[in-house]
Structures are given as C-alpha cells and as structure tokens.
C-alpha positions as CSV (number, residue, x, y, z in Angstrom):
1,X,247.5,323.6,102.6
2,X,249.4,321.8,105.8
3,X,252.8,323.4,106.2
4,X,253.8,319.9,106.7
5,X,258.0,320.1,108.5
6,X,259.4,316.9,109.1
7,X,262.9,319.1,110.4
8,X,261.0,320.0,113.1
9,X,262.4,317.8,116.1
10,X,260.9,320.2,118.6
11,X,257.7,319.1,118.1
12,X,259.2,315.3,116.6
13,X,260.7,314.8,120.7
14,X,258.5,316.7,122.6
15,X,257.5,313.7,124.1
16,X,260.5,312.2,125.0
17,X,262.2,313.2,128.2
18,X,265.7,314.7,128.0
19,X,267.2,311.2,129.5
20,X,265.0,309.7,127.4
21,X,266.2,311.4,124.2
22,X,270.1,310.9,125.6
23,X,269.2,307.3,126.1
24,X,267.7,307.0,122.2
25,X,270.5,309.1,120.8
26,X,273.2,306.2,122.2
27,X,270.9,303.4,120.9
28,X,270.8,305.0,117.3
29,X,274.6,305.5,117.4
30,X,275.2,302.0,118.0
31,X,272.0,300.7,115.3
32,X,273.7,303.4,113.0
33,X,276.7,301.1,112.8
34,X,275.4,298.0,110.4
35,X,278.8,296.0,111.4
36,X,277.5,295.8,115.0
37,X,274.4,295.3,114.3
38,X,275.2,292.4,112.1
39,X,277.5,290.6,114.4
40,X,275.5,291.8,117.8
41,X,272.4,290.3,116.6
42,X,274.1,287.0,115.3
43,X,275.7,286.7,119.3
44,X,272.1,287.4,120.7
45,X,270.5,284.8,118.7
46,X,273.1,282.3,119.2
47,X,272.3,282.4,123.2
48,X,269.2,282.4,122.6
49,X,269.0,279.3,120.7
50,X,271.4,277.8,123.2
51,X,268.6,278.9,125.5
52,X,270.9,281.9,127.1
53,X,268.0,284.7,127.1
54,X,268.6,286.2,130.7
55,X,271.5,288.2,129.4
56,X,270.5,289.3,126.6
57,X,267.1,290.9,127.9
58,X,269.2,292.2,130.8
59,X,271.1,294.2,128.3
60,X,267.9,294.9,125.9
61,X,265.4,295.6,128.7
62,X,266.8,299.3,129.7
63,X,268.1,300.1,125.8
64,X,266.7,298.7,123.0
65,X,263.7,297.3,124.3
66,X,262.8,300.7,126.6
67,X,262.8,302.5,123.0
68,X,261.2,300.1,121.0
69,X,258.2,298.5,123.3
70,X,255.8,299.0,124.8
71,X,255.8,297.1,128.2
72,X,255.7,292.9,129.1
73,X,252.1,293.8,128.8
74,X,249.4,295.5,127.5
75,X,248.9,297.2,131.2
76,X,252.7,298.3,131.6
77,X,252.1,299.9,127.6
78,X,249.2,302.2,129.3
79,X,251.3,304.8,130.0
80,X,253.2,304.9,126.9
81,X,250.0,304.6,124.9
82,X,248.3,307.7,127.3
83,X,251.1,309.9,126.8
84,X,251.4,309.4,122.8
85,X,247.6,310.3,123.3
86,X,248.6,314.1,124.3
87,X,250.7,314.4,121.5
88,X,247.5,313.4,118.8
89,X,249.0,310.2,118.2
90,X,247.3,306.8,118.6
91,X,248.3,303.2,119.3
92,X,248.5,299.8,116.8
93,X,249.0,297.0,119.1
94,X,251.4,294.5,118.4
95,X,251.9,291.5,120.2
96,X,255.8,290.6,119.7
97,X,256.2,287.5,120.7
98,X,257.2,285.4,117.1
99,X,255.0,282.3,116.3
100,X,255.9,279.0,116.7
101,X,254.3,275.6,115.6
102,X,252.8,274.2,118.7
103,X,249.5,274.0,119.4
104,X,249.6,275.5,122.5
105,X,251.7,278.7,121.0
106,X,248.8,279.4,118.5
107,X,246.6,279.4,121.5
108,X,248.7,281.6,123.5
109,X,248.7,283.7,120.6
110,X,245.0,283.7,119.7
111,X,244.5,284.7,123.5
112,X,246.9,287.7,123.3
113,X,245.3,289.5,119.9
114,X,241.7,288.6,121.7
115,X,242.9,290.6,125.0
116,X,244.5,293.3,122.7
117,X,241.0,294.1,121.3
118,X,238.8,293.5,124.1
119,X,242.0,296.3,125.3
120,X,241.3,298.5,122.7
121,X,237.8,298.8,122.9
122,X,238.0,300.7,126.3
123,X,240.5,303.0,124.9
124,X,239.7,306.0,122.4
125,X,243.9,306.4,122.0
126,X,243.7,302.2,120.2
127,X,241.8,301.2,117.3
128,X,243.5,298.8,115.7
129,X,245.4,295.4,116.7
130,X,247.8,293.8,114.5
131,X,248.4,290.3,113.5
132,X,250.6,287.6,112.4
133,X,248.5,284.8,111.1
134,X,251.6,282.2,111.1
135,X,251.2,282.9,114.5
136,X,248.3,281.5,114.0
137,X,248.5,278.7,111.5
138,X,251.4,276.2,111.0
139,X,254.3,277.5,108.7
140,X,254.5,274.1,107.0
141,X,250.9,274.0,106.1
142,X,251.2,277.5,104.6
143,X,253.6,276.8,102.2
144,X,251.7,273.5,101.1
145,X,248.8,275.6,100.2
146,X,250.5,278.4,98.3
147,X,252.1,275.7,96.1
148,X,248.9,274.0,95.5
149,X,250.2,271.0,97.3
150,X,247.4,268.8,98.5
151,X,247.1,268.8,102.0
152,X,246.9,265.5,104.3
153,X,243.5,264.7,106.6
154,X,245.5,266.1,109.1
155,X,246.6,269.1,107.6
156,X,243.4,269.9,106.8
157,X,241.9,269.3,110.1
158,X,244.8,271.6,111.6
159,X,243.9,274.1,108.9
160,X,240.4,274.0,109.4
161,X,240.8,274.8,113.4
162,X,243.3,277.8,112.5
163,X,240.5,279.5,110.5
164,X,237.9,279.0,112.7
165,X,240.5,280.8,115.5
166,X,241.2,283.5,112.6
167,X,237.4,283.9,112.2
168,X,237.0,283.9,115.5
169,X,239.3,287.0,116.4
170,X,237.9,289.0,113.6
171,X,234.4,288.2,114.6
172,X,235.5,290.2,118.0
173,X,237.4,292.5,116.1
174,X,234.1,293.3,114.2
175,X,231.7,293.2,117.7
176,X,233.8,296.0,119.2
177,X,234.4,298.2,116.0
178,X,238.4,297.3,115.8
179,X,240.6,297.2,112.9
180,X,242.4,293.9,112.5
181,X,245.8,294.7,110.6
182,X,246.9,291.3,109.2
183,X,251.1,291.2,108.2
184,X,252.6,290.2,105.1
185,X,254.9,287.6,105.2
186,X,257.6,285.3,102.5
187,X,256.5,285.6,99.0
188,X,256.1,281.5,98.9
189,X,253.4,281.4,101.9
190,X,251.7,284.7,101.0
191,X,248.8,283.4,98.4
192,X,246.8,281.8,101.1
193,X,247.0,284.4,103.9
194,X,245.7,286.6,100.7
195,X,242.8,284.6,99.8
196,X,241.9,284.1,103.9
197,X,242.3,287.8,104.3
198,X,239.9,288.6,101.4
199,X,237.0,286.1,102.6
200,X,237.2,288.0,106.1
201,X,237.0,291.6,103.8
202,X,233.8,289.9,101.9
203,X,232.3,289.1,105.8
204,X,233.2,291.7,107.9
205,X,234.1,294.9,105.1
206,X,230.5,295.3,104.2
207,X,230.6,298.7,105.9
208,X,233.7,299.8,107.6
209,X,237.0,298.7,107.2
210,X,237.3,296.2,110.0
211,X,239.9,293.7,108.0
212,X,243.2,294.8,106.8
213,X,245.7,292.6,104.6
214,X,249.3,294.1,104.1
215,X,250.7,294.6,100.8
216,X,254.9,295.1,100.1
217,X,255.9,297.1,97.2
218,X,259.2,295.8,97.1
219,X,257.5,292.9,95.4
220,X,257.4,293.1,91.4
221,X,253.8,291.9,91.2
222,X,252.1,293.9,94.3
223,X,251.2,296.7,92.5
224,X,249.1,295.0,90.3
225,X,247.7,292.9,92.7
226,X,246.8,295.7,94.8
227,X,244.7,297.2,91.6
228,X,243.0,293.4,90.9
229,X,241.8,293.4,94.7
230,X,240.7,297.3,94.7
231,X,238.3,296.2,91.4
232,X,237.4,292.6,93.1
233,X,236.0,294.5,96.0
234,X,234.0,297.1,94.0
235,X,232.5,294.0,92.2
236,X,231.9,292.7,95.5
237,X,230.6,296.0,96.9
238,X,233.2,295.9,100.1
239,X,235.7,297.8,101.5
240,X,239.2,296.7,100.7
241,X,241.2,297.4,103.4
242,X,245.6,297.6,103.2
243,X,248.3,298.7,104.9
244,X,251.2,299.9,102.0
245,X,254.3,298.5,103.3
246,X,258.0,298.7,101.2
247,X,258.8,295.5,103.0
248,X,260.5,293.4,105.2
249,X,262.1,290.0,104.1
250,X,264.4,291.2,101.1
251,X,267.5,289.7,102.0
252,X,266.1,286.4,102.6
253,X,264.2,286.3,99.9
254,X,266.5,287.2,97.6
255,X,269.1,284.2,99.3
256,X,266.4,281.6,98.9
257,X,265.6,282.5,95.1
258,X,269.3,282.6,94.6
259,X,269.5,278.7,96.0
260,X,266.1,277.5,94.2
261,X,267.6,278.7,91.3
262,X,264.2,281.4,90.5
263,X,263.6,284.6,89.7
264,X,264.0,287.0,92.9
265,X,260.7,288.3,93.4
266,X,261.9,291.3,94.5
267,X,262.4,294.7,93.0
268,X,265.9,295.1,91.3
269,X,266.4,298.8,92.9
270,X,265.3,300.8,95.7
271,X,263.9,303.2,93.4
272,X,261.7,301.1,91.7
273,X,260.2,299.9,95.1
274,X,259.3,303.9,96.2
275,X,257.8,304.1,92.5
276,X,255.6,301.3,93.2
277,X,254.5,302.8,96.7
278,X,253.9,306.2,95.5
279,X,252.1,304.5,92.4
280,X,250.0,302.7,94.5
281,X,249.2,305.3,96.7
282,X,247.6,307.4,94.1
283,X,245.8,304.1,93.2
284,X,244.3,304.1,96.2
285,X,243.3,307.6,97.1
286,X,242.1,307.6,93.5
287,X,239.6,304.9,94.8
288,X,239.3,305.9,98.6
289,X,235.5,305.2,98.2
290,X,235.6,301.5,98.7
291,X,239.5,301.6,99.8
292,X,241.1,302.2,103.4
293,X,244.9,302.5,103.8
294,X,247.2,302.6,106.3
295,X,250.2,304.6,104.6
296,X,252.8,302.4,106.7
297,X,256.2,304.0,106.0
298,X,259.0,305.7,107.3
299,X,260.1,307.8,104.0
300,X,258.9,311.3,104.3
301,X,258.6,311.7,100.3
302,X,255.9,309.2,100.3
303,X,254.1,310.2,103.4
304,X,254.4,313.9,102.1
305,X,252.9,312.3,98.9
306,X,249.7,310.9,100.7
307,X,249.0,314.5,102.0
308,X,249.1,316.2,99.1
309,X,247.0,313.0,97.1
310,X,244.2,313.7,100.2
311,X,244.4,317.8,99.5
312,X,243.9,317.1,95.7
313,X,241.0,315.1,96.3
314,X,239.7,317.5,98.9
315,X,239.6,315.0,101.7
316,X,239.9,316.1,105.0
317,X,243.0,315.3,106.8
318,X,241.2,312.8,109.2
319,X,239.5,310.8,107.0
320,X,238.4,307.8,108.4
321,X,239.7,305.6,105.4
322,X,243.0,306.5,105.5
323,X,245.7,306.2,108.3
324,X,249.3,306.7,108.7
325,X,252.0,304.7,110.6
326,X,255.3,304.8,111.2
327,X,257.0,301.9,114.4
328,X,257.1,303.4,118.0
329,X,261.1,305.0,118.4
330,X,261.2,305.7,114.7
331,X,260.8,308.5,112.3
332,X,259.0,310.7,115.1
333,X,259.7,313.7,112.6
334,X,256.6,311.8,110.7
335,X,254.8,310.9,113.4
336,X,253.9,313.8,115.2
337,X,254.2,316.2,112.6
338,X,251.6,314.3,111.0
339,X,249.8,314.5,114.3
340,X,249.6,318.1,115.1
341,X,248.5,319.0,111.4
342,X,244.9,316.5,112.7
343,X,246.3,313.6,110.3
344,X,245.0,310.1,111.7
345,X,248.3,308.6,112.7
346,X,249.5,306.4,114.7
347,X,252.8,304.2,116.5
348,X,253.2,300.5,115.9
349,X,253.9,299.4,119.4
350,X,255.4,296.2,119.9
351,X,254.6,294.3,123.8
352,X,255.6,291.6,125.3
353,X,257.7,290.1,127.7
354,X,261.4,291.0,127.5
355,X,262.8,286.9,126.5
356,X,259.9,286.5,124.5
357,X,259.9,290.0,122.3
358,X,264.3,289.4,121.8
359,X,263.5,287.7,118.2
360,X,261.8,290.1,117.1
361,X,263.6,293.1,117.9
362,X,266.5,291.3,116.3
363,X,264.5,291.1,113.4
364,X,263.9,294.7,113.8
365,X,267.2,295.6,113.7
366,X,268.6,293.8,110.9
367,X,265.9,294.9,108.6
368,X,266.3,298.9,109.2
369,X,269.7,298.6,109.4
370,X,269.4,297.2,105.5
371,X,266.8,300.4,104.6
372,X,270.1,302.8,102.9
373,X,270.2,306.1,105.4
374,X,267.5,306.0,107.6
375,X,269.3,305.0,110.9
376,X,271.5,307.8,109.4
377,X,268.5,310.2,109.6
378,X,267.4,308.9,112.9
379,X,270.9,309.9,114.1
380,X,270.7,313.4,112.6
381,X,267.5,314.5,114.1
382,X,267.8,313.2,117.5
383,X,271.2,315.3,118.0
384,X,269.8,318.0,116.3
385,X,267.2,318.0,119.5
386,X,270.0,317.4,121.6
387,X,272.0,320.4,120.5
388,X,268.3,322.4,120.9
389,X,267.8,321.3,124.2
390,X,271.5,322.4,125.1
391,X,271.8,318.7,126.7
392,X,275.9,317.3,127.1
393,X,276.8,314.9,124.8
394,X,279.6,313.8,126.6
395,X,278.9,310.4,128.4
C-alpha cells in the first residue's frame, strides 16, 4: 500500500525555485483574500472591456500569469512542461484564450488544439490536449439545440461546419494516439456537447480512450448520468471516457435559475457535491473495463479515495484508464506526491498570450476563491516550505 503524504511540501515544491516559491507564496496571500479578488477581478475586466489590456498583463505577466501558465506559446511552455517531466509529472494542454463567436475565432481556435496535438505527439511528457467546444461552435446555437429549438438554414449550416472542425481535430487526435479532453460548460448548453461528445466515443473509443467528455458533480443529475453513459457504452462495446470534475459555474448558475424563476441545478451543499464525486468514482473504478477517468480534483480525500478504489481492485497504480489532474500552481501536495508513488498524473497547463489568456485567469480566480479553504491550504503549505527552506519572509 502507497504511503500516500500530501503534508509533504518537500517533495510538493521541489520543483519550484526558492524565488519562485517566494513569488507564489505573495500571489496566494493576495488570492487568499476573496474581497480583493472580487473587486481586483471586476477592475481588470472593466479595462479590458474598455479595451485597457496592456496594464493589466503588465501586472499579470510576472505574478499571476508566471504561476499559472504555461508560456504565450506552446514553445515558451517547453521548459515548464520538461522540467514537470523530472518530477513524474506530465502535461494537459490548454489553450486559454476564451471563445468568441466569429468565424475567424473558431478558426484560430481549431488551429491552436490542432498544433497542440501535432505538439504532443513529439513529446512523451504530453498526451492529452484539452478543449472548449464553444470555442468551437456558436454559443447561441448551443443553447437553441439543448432546448430543442429548431434551428434556422443557417444555423444549421453553421452547425454542420463546427462538427465537421470538431470531427476533424479528433480525427488527428485519434491518427497520433492523443487524448482529446472536451470541458463541461452551463447546465442549459451542456445536452448537445453531450450527445456530440458521445458520437465521437462511438467513432474513435473502439479501443483506447481517445475521447473524453467532462462530467461536474456539483450537478444534481450527473451522477446518474454518468451511470446511463457507463451502461450505453457497454451496450455499445466502447470505451467511455470522463474527466470527474466538482465544477465550475455555480454562482452563475445559481443567479440565472434564481432570475428564470427554476430549480437551481446545482447541489444544495458542498457535502452533497464530494458525496456525488466519491460516489461516482467507485462507479467508475467498479467498471474501469470499458471506463477511463481522469480524477480532476484538487481535494485530497477524493484523490486519496481513487488510490485506495485502484488497490481494492488490484490495479496497478499506472493504469492506463485512469489519470489524475490537478491545474498547474495548485494543490502540488497532490500532484507530485501522486507522482513519485508512479500514479499517472498530470498539470492542466493553461498557454497563451498574456491579453488574450487575462479572461480566463479572471475566471480562474473567482472560481477557487468560491471553493471554502483551499486558497487557505495553498497558503499553509507554501509557508510551511518557506519556513523548511529557512527562506525570509520579510519583503
């Protein structure tokens, strides 16, 4: 059995730097105040709409960005992505720039998840690229689908050329043997990315799980979900491929269920959300035959969970249908603790250039500043190194 310590910041930090722990430790003190956060991030969007972004990635590119990122491009992320690497930790790719509804965007965007794989596939450290497919198909149409809203000849022509560029990538994805991880997004968009997701599983799971859809626990109805799709693909004799995720849009979808006058689709406690996740991970592991995971959390009683689900089923602890993740600059207690005990984990690196990436590492903010005590925790372990290291904190 793994003596599994998640305490242990030597090994959590070894990779950082003592500057670069110094610099981490102020960013966390500032994130760790939610006040600042709220109002910092409502001032850097504000220029940003007002098209002000030079002084706000000025300020982001040496702090926030430098911790969270992994370069303006997939070249400048080479070295973070080598040096992870040496510490048995791989690389999800994640192209940051947020989708918009011009043509040309979706093109941009189909260009940067092709160059990510055709990336990867030259690299033993990256096996998996992640993707936003409203990035990739109109918001507007989306929504018109999930509500079963008839879509107009030109909506349909629009939607019929974003599949062919979704089929497309995952037809790559599938030539060069690498993972396409495919985000979760609102509850009233999510049906059709669902049912796209699962006719790319029926084409391209037949052996190996190439396609990945992202389910969020914090969702009422995800569990069972999760358990209709695990018994569709046995019917269907594919892999079903997910990455467990608590979630990410709770406050605004609880806000727009509040103003449509519905039922918030959300779970009423954070303790029924980590019942759900640690429900559905024995679900899975239970059915890790035709099911591959990506345990995609940064709360060490679930990943601690997985393990012990994987030792109870005597699976090795690098089995290739189940993978751990955790964002690059956060909970790297999990990470590469997980990574010296030979666990297939890996960092969810973000790249992009500095104006373009500023949305989402807003977005990032505001939604682990709303996850109860984990900047707190961040915070804890980081001077915990500090103090082990001997380093000042007087700056």
């Amino acid at each position: 059995m793994d003596n599994l310590n998640f305490n242990n910041t030597q090994t959590a930090f070894a990779y950082k730097s003592n500057s670069e722990l110094l610099r981490d430790y102020r960013i966390f003190q500032l994130i760790n105040q939610s006040w600042l956060v709220k109002y910092g991030t409502q001032v850097a969007a504000s220029l940003i709409q007002f098209g002000i972004k030079t002084p706000v990635a000025m300020g982001m590119k040496p702090t926030v960005y430098a911790t969270f990122c992994g370069g303006n491009n997939l070249n400048e992320a080479s070295s973070k992505i080598n040096k992870l690497e040496r510490y048995h930790v791989r690389t999800v790719l994640d192209y940051g720039v947020e989708g918009k509804e011009r043509e040309e965007d979706f093109q941009r965007t189909e260009s940067a998840i092709k160059q990510a794989i055709l990336f990867a596939k030259d690299k033993d450290a990256v096996h998996i690229v992640s993707s936003k497919f409203t990035g990739l198909i109109p918001f507007s149409i989306l929504e018109k689908l999930h509500a079963k809203n008839t879509l107009s000849d030109e909506e349909n022509s629009i939607y019929e050329k974003s599949k062919s560029r979704i089929n497309s990538i995952a037809q790559l994805a599938f030539e060069n043997d690498i993972s396409l991880f495919v985000d979760a997004e609102e509850t009233w968009i999510q049906q059709p990315l669902d049912d796209l997701t699962y006719e790319l599983m029926l084409k391209y799971n037949k052996e190996k799980p190439i396609i990945y859809n992202t389910i969020q626990l914090y969702r009422k109805d995800r569990l069972d979900v999760l358990k209709k799709y695990i018994k569709q693909a046995q019917s269907d004799n594919i892999i079903y491929a997910v990455k467990l995720v608590r979630g990410a849009y709770m406050e605004k979808e609880a806000a727009r269920a509040l103003t449509l006058n519905y039922e918030n689709p959300i779970q009423s406690s954070k303790e029924n959300t980590d019942n759900d996740y640690n429900e559905a991970l024995k679900v899975a592991v239970k059915n890790i035959k035709n099911t591959a995971i990506c345990v995609a959390t940064h709360n060490e009683e679930s990943s601690i969970l997985a393990t012990q689900l994987m030792q109870a089923y005597q699976l090795p602890n690098n089995h290739e249908h189940i993978q751990f993740s955790q964002l690059f600059g956060m909970s790297d207690n999990i990470t590469f603790n997980l990574g010296l005990a030979g666990y297939n984990v890996h960092k969810y690196m973000p790249y992009g250039p500095v104006k373009d990436v500023i949305p989402y590492l807003i977005r990032r903010a505001q939604e682990n500043t709303s996850v109860s005590g984990q900047m707190g925790r961040e915070l804890k372990l980081l001077k915990e190194e500090v103090k082990r290291r001997k380093l000042s904190l007087i700056f």
